[in-house]
mmCIF file of the N, C-alpha and C atoms, coordinates in Angstrom:
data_MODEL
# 
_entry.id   MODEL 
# 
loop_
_atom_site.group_PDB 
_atom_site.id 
_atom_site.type_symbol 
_atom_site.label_atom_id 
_atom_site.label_alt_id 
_atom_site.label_comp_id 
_atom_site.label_asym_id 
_atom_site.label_entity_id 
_atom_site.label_seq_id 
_atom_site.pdbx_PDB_ins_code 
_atom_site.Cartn_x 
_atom_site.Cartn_y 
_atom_site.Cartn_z 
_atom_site.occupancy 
_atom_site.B_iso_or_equiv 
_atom_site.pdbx_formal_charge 
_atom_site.auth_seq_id 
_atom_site.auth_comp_id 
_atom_site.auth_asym_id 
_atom_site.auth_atom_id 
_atom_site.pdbx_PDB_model_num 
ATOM 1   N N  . UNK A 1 1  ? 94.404  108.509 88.865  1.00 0.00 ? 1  UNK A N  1 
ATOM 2   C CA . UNK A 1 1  ? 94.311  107.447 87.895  1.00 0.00 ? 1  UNK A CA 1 
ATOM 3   C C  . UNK A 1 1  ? 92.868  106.981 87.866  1.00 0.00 ? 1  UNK A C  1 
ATOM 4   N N  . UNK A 1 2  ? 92.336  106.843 86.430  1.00 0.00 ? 2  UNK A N  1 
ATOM 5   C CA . UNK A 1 2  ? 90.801  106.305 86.548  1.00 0.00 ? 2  UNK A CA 1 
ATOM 6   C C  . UNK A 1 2  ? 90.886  105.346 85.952  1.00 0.00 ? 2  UNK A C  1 
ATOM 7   N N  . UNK A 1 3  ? 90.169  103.759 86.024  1.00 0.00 ? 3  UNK A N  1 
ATOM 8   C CA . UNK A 1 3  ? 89.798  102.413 85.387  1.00 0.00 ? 3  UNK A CA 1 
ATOM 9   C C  . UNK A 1 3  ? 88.673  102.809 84.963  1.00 0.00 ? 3  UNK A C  1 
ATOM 10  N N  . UNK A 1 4  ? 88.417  102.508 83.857  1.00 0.00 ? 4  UNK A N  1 
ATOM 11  C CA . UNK A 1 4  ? 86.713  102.339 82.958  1.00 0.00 ? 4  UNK A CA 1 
ATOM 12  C C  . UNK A 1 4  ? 86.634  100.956 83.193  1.00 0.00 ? 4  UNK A C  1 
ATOM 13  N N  . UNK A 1 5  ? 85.740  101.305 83.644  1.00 0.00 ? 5  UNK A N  1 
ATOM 14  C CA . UNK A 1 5  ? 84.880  99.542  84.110  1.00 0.00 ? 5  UNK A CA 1 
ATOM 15  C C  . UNK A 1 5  ? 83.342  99.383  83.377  1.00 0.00 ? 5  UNK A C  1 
ATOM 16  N N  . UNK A 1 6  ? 83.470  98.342  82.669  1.00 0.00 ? 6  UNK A N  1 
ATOM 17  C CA . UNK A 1 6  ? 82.197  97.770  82.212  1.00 0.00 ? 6  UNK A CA 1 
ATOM 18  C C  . UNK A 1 6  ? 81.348  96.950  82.575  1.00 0.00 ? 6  UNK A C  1 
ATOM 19  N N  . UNK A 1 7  ? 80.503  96.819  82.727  1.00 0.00 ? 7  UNK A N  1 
ATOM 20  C CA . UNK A 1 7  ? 79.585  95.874  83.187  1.00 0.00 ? 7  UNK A CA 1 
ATOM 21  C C  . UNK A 1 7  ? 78.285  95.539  82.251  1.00 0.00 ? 7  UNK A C  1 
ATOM 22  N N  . UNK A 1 8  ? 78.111  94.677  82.264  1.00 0.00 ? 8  UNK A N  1 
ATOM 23  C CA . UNK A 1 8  ? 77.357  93.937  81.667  1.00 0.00 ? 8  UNK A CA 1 
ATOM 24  C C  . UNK A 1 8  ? 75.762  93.912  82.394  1.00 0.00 ? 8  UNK A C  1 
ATOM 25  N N  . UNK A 1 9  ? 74.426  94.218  82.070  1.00 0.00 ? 9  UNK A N  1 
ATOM 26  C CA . UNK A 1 9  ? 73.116  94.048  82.987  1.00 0.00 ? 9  UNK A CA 1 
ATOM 27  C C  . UNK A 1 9  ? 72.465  93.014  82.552  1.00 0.00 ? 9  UNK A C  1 
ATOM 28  N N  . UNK A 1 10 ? 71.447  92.080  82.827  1.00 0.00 ? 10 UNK A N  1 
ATOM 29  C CA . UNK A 1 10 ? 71.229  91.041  82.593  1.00 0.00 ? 10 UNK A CA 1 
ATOM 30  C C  . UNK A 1 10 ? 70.252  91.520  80.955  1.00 0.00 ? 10 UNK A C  1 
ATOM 31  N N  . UNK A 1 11 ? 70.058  92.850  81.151  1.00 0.00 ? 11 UNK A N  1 
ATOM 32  C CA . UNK A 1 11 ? 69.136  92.754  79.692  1.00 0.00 ? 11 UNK A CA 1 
ATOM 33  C C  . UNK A 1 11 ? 70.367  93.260  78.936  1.00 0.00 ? 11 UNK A C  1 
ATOM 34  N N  . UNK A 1 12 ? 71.568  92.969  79.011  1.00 0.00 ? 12 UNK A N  1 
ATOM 35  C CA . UNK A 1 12 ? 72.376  93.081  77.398  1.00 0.00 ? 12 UNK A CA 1 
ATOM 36  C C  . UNK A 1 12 ? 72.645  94.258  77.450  1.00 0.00 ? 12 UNK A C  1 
ATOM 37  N N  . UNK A 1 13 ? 72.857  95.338  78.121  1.00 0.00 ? 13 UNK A N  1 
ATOM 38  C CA . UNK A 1 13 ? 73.295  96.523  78.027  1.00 0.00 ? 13 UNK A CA 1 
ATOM 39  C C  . UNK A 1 13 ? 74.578  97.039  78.445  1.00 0.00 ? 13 UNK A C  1 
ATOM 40  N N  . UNK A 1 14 ? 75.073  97.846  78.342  1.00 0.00 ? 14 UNK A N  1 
ATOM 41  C CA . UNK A 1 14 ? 76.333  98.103  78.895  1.00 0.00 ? 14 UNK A CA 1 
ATOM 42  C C  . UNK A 1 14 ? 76.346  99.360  79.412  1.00 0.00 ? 14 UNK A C  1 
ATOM 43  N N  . UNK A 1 15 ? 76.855  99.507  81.426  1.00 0.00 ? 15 UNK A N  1 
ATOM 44  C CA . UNK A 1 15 ? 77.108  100.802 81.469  1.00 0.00 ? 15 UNK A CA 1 
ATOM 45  C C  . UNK A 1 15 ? 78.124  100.722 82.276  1.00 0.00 ? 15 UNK A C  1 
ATOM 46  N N  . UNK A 1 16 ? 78.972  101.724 81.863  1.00 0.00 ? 16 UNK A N  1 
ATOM 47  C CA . UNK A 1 16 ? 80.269  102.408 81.733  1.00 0.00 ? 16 UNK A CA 1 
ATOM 48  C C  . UNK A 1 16 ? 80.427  102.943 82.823  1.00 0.00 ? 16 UNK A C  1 
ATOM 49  N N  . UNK A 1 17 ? 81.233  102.462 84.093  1.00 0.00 ? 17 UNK A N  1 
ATOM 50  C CA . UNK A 1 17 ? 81.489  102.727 85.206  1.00 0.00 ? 17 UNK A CA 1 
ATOM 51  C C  . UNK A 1 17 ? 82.958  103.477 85.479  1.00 0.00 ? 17 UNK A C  1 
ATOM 52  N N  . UNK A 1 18 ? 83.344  104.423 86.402  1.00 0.00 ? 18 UNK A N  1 
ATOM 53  C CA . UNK A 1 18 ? 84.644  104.665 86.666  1.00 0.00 ? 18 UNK A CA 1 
ATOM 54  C C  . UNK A 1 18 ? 85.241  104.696 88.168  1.00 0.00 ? 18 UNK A C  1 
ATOM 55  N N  . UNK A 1 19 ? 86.313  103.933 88.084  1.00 0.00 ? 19 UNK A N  1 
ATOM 56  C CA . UNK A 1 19 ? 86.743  103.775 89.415  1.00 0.00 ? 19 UNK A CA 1 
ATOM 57  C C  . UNK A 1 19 ? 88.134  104.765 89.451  1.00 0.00 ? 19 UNK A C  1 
ATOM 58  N N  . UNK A 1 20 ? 87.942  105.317 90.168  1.00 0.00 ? 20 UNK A N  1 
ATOM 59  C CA . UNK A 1 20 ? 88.970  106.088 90.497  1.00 0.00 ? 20 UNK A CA 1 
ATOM 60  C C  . UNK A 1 20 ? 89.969  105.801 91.751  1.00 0.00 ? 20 UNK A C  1 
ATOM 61  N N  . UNK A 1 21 ? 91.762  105.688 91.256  1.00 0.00 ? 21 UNK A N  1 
ATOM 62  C CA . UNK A 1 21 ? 92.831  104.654 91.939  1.00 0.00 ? 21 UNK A CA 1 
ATOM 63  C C  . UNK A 1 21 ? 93.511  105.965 92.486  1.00 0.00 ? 21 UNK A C  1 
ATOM 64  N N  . UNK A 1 22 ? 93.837  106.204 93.902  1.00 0.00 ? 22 UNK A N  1 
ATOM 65  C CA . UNK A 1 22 ? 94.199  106.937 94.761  1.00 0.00 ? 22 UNK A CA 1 
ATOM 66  C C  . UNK A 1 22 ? 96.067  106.049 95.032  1.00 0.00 ? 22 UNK A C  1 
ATOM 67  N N  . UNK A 1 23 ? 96.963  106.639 95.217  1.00 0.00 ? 23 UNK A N  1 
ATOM 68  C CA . UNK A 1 23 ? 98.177  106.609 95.401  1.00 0.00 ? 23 UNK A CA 1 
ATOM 69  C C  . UNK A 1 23 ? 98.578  106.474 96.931  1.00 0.00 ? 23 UNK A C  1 
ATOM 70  N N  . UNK A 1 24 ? 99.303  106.065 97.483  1.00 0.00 ? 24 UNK A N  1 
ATOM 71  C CA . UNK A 1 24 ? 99.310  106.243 98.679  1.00 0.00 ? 24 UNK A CA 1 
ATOM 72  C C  . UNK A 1 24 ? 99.865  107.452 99.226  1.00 0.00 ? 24 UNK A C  1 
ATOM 73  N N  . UNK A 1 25 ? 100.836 108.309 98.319  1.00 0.00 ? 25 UNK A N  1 
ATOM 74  C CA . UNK A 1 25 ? 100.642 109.082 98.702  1.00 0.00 ? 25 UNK A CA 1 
ATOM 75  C C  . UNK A 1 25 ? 99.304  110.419 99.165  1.00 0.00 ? 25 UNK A C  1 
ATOM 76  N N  . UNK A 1 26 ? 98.476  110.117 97.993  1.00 0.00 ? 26 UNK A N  1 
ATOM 77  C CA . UNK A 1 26 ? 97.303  110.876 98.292  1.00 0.00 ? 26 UNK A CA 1 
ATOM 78  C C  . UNK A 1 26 ? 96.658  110.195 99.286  1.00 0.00 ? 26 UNK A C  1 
ATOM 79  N N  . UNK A 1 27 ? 96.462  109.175 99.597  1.00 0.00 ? 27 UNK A N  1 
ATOM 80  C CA . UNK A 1 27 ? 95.752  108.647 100.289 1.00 0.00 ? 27 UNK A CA 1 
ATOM 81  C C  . UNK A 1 27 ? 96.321  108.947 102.119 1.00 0.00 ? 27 UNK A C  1 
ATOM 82  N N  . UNK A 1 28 ? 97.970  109.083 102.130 1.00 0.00 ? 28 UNK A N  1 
ATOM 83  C CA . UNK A 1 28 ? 97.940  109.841 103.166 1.00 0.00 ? 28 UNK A CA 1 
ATOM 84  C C  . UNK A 1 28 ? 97.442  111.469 103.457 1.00 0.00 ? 28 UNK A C  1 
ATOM 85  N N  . UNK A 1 29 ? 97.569  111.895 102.374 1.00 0.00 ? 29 UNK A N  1 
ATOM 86  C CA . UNK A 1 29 ? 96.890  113.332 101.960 1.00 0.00 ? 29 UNK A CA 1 
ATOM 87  C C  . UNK A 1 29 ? 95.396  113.361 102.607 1.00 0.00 ? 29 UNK A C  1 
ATOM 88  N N  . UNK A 1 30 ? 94.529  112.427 102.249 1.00 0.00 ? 30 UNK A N  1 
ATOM 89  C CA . UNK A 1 30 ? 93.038  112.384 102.430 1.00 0.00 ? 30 UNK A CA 1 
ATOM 90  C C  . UNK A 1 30 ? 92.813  112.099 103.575 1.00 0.00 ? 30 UNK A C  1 
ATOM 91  N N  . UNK A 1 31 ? 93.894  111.097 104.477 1.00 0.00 ? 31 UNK A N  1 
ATOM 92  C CA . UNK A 1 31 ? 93.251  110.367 105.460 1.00 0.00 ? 31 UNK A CA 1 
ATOM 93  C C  . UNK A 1 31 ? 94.159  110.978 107.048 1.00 0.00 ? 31 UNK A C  1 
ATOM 94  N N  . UNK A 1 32 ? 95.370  111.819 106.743 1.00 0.00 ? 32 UNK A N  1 
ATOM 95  C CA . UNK A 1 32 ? 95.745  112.335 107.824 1.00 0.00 ? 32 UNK A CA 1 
ATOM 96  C C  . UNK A 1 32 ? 96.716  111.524 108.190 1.00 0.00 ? 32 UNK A C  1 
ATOM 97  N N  . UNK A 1 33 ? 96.668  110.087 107.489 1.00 0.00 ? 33 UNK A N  1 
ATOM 98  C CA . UNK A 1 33 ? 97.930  108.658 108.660 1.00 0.00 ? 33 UNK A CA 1 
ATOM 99  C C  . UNK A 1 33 ? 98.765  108.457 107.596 1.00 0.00 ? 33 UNK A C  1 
ATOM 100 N N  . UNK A 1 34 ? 99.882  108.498 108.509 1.00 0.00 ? 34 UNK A N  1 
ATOM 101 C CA . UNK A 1 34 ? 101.258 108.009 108.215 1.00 0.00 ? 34 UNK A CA 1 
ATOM 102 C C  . UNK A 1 34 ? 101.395 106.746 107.350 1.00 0.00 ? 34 UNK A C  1 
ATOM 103 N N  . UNK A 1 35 ? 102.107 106.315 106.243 1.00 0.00 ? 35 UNK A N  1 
ATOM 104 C CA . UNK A 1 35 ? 102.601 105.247 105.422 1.00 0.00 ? 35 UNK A CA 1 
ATOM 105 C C  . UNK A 1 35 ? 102.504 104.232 106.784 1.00 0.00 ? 35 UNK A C  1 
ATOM 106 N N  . UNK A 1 36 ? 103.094 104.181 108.224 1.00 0.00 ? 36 UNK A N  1 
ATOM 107 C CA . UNK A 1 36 ? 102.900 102.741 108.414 1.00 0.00 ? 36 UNK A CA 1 
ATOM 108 C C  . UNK A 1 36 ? 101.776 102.769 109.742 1.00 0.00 ? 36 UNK A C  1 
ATOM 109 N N  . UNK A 1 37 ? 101.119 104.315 109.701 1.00 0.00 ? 37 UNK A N  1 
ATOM 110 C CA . UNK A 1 37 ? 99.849  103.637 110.628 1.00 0.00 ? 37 UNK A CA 1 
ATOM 111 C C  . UNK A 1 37 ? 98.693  103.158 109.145 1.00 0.00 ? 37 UNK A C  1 
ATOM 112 N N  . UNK A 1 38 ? 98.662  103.248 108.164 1.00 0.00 ? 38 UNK A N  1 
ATOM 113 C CA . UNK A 1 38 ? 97.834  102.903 107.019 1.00 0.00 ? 38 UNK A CA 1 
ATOM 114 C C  . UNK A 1 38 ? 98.167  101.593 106.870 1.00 0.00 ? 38 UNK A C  1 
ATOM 115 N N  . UNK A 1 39 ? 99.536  100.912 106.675 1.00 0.00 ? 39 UNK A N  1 
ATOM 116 C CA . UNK A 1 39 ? 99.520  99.298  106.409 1.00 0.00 ? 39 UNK A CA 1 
ATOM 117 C C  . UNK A 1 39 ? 99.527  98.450  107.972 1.00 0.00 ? 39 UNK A C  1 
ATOM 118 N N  . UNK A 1 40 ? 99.591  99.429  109.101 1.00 0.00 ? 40 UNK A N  1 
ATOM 119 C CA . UNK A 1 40 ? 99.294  98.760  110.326 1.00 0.00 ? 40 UNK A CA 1 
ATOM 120 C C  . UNK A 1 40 ? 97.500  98.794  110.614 1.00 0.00 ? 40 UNK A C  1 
ATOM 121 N N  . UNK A 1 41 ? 96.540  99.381  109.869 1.00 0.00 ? 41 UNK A N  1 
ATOM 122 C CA . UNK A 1 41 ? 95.900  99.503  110.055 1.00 0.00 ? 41 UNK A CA 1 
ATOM 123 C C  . UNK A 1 41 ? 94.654  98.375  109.020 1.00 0.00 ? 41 UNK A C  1 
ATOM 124 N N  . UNK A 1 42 ? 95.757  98.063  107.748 1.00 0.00 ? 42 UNK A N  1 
ATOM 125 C CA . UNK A 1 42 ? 95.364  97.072  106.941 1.00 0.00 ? 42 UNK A CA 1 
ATOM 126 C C  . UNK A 1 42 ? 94.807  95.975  107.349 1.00 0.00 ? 42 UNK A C  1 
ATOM 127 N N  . UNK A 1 43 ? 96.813  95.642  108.110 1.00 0.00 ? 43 UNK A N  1 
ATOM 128 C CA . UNK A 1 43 ? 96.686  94.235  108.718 1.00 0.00 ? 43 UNK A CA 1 
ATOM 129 C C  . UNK A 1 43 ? 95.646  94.030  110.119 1.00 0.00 ? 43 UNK A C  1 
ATOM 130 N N  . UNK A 1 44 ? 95.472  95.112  110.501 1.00 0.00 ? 44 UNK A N  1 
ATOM 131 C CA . UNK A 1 44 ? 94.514  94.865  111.468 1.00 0.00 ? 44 UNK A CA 1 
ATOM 132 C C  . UNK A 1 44 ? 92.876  94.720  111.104 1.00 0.00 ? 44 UNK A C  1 
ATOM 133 N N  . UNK A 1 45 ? 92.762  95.115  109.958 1.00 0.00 ? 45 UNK A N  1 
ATOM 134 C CA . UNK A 1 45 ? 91.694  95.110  109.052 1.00 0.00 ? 45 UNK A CA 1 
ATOM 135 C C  . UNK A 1 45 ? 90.537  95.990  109.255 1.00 0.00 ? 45 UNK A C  1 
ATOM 136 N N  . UNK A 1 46 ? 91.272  97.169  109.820 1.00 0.00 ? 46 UNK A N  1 
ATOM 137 C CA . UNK A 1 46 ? 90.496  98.496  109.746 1.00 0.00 ? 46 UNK A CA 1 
ATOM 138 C C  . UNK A 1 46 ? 90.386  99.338  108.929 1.00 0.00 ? 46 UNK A C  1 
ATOM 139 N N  . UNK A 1 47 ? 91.053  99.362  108.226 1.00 0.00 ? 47 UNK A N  1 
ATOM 140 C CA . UNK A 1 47 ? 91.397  100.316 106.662 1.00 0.00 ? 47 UNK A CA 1 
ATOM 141 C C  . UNK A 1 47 ? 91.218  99.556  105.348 1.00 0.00 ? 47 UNK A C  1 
ATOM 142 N N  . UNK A 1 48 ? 91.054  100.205 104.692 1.00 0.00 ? 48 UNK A N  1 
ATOM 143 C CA . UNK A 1 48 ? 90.650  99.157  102.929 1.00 0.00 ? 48 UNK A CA 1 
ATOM 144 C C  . UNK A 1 48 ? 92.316  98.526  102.377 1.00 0.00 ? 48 UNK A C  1 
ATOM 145 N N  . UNK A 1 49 ? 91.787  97.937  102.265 1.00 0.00 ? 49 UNK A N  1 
ATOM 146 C CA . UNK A 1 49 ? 93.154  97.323  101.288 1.00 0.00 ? 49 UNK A CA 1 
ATOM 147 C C  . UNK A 1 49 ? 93.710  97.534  100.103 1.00 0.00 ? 49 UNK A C  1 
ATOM 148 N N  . UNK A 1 50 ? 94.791  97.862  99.644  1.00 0.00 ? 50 UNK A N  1 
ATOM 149 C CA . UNK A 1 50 ? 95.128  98.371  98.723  1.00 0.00 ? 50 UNK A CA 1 
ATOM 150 C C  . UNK A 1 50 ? 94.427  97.138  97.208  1.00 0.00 ? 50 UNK A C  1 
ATOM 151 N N  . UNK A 1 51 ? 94.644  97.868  95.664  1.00 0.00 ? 51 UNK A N  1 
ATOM 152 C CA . UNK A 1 51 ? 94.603  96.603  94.624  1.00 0.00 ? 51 UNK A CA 1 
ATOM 153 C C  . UNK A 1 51 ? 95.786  96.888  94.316  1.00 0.00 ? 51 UNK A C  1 
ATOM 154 N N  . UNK A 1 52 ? 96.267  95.542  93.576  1.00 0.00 ? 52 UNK A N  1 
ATOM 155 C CA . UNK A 1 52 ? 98.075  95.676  93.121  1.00 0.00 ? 52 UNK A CA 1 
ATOM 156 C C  . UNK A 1 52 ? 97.565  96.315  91.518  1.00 0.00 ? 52 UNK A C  1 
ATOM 157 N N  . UNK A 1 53 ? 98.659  97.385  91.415  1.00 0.00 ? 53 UNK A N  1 
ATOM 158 C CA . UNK A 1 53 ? 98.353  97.837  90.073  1.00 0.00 ? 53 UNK A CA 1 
ATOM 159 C C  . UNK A 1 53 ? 99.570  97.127  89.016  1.00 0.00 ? 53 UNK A C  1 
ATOM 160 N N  . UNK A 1 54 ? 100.444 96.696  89.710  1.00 0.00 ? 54 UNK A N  1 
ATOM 161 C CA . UNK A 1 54 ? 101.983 96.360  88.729  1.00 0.00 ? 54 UNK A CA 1 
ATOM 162 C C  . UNK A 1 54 ? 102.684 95.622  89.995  1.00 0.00 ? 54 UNK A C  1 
ATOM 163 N N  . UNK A 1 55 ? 103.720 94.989  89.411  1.00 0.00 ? 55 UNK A N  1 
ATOM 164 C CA . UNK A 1 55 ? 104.784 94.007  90.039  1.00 0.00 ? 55 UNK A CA 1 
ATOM 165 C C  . UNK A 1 55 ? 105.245 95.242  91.586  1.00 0.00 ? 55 UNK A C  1 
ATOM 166 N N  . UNK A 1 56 ? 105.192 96.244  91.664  1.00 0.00 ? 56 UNK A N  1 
ATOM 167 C CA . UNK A 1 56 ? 105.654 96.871  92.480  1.00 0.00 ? 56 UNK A CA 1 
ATOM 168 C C  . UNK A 1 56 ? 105.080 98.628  92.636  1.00 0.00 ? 56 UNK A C  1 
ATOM 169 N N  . UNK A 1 57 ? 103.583 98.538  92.233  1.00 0.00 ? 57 UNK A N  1 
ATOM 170 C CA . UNK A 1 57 ? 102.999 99.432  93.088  1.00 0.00 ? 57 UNK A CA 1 
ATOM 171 C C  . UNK A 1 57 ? 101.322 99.289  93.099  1.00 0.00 ? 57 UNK A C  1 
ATOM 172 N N  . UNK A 1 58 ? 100.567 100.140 93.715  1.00 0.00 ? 58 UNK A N  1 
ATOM 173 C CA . UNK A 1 58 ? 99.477  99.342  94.651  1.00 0.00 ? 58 UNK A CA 1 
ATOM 174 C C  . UNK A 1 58 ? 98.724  100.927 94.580  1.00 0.00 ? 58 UNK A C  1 
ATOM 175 N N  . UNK A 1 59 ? 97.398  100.600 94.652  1.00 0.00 ? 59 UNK A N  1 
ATOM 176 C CA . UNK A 1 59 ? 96.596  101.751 94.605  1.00 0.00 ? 59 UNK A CA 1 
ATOM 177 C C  . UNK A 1 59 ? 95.474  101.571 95.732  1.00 0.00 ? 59 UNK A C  1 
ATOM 178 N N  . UNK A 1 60 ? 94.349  102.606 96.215  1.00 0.00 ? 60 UNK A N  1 
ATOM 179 C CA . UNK A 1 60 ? 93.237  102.247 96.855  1.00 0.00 ? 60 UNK A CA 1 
ATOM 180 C C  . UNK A 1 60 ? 92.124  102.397 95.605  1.00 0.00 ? 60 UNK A C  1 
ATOM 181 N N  . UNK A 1 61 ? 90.797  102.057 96.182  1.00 0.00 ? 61 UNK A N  1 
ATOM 182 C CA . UNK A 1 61 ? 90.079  102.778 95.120  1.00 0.00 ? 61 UNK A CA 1 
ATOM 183 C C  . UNK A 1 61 ? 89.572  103.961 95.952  1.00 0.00 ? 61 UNK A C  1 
ATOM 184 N N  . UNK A 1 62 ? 88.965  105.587 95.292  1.00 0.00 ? 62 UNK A N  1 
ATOM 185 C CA . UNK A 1 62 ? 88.785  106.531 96.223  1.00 0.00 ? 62 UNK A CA 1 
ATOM 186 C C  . UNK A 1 62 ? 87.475  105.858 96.930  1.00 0.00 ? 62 UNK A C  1 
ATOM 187 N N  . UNK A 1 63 ? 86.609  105.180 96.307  1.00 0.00 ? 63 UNK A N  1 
ATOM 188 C CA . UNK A 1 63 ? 85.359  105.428 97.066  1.00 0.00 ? 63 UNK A CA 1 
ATOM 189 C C  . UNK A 1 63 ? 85.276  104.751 98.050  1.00 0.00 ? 63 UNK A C  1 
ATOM 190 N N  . UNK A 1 64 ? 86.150  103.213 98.128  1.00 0.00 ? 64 UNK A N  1 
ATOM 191 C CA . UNK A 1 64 ? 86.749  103.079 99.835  1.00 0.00 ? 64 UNK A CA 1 
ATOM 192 C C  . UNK A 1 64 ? 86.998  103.825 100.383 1.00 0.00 ? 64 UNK A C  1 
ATOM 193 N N  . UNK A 1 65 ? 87.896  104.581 100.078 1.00 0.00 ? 65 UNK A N  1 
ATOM 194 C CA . UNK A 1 65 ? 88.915  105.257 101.482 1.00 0.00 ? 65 UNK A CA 1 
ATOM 195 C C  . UNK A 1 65 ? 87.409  106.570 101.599 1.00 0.00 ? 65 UNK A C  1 
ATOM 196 N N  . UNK A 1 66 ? 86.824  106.825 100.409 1.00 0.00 ? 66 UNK A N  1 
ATOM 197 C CA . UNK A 1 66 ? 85.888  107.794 100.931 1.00 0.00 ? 66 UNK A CA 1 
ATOM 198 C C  . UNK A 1 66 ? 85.059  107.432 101.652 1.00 0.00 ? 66 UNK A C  1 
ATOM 199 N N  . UNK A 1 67 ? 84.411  106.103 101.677 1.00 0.00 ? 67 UNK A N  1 
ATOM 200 C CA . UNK A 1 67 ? 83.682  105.299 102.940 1.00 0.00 ? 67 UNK A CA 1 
ATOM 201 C C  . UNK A 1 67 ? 84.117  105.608 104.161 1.00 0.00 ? 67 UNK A C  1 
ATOM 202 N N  . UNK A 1 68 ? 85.440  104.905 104.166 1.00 0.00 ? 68 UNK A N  1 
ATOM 203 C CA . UNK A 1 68 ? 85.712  104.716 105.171 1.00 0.00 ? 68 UNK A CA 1 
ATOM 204 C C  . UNK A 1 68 ? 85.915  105.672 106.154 1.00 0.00 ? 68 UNK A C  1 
ATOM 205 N N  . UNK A 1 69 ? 86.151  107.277 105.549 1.00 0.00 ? 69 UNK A N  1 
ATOM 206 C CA . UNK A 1 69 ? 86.478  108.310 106.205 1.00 0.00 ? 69 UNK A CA 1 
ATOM 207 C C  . UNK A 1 69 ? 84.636  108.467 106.671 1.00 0.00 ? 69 UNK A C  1 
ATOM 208 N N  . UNK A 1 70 ? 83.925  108.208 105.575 1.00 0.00 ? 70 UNK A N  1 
ATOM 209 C CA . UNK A 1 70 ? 82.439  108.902 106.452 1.00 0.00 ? 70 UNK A CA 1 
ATOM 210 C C  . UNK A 1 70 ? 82.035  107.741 107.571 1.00 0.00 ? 70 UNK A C  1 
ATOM 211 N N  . UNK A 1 71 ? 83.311  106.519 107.527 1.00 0.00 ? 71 UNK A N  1 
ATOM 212 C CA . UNK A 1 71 ? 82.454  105.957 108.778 1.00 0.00 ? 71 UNK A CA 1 
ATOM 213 C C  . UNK A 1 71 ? 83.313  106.195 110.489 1.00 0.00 ? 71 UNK A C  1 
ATOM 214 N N  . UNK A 1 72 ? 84.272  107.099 109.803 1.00 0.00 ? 72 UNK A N  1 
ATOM 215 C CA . UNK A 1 72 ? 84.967  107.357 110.898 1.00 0.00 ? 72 UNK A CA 1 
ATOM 216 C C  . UNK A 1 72 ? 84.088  108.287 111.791 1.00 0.00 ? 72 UNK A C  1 
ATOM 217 N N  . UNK A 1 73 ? 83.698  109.563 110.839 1.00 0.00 ? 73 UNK A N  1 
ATOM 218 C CA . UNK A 1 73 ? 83.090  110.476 111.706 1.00 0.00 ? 73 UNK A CA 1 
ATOM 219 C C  . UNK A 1 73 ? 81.467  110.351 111.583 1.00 0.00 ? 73 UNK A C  1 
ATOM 220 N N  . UNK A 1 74 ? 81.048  109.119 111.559 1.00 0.00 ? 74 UNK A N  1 
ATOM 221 C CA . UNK A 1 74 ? 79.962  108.491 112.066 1.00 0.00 ? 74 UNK A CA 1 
ATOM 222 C C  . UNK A 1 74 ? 79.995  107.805 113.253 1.00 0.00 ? 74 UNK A C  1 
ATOM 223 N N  . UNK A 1 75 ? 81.300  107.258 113.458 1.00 0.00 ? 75 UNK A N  1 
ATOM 224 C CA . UNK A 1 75 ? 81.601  106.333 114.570 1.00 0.00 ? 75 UNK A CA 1 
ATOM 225 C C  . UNK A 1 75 ? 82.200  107.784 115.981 1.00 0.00 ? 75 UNK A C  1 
ATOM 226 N N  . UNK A 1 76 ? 82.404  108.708 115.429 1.00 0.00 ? 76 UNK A N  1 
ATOM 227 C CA . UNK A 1 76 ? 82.583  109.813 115.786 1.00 0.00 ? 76 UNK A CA 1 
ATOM 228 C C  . UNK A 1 76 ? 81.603  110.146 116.850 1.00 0.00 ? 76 UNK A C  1 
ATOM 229 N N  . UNK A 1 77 ? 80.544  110.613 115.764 1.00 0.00 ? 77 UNK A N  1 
ATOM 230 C CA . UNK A 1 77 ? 79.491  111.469 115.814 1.00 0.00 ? 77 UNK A CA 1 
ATOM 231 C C  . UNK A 1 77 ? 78.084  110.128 117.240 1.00 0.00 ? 77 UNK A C  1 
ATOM 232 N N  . UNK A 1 78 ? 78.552  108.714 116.879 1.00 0.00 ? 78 UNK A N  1 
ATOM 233 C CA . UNK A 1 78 ? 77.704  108.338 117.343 1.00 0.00 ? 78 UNK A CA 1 
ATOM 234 C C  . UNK A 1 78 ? 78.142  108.017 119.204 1.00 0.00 ? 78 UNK A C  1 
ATOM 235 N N  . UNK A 1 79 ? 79.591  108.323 119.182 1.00 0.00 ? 79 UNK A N  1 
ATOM 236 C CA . UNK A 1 79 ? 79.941  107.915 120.588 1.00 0.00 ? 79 UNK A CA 1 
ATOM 237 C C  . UNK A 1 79 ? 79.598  109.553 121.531 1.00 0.00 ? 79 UNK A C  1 
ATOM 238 N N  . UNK A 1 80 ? 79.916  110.907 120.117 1.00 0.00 ? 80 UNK A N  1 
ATOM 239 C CA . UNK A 1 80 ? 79.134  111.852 121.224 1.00 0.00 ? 80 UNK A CA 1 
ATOM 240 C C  . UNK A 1 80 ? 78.047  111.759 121.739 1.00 0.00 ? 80 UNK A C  1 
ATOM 241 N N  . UNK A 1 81 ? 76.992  110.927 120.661 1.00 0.00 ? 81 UNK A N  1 
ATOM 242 C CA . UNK A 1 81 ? 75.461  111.023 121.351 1.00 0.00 ? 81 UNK A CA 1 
ATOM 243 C C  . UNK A 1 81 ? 75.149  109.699 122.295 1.00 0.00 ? 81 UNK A C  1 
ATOM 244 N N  . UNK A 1 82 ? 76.103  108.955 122.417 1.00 0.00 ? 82 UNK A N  1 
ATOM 245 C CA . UNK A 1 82 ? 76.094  107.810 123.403 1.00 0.00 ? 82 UNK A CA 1 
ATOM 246 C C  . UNK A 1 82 ? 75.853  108.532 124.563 1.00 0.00 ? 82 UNK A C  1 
# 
């Protein structure tokens, strides 16, 4: 799912942004964790938080969860060279 997002720049222009809305199912797809290590991981406030898309379902945006995966294996990468 993609949102076109607009934004406004202070000189009057407009550019045309896209956010792209990940499912939870994909989002277990991308990230390897289970439906309730992902909302146990919410509330602990280690993982991105979902946006509500409708009365009863919920999306990520990708470029969180894509963050968040490069800060995993940064946090990775930095305890090998500890």
């Amino acid at each position: 799912m993609t949102i076109d997002r607009i934004r406004s720049s202070n000189m009057g222009t407009d550019n045309s942004t896209k956010i792209n809305i990940l499912r939870r199912g994909r989002v277990q797809e991308r990230t390897g964790l289970s439906r309730s290590t992902i909302y146990d991981r919410i509330k602990d406030g280690t993982f991105p938080k979902p946006i509500q898309l409708g009365p009863r379902s919920v999306g990520w945006v990708e470029s969180e969860i894509e963050d968040w995966l490069i800060e995993c294996v940064q946090n990775r990468d930095a305890e090998q060279n500890a």
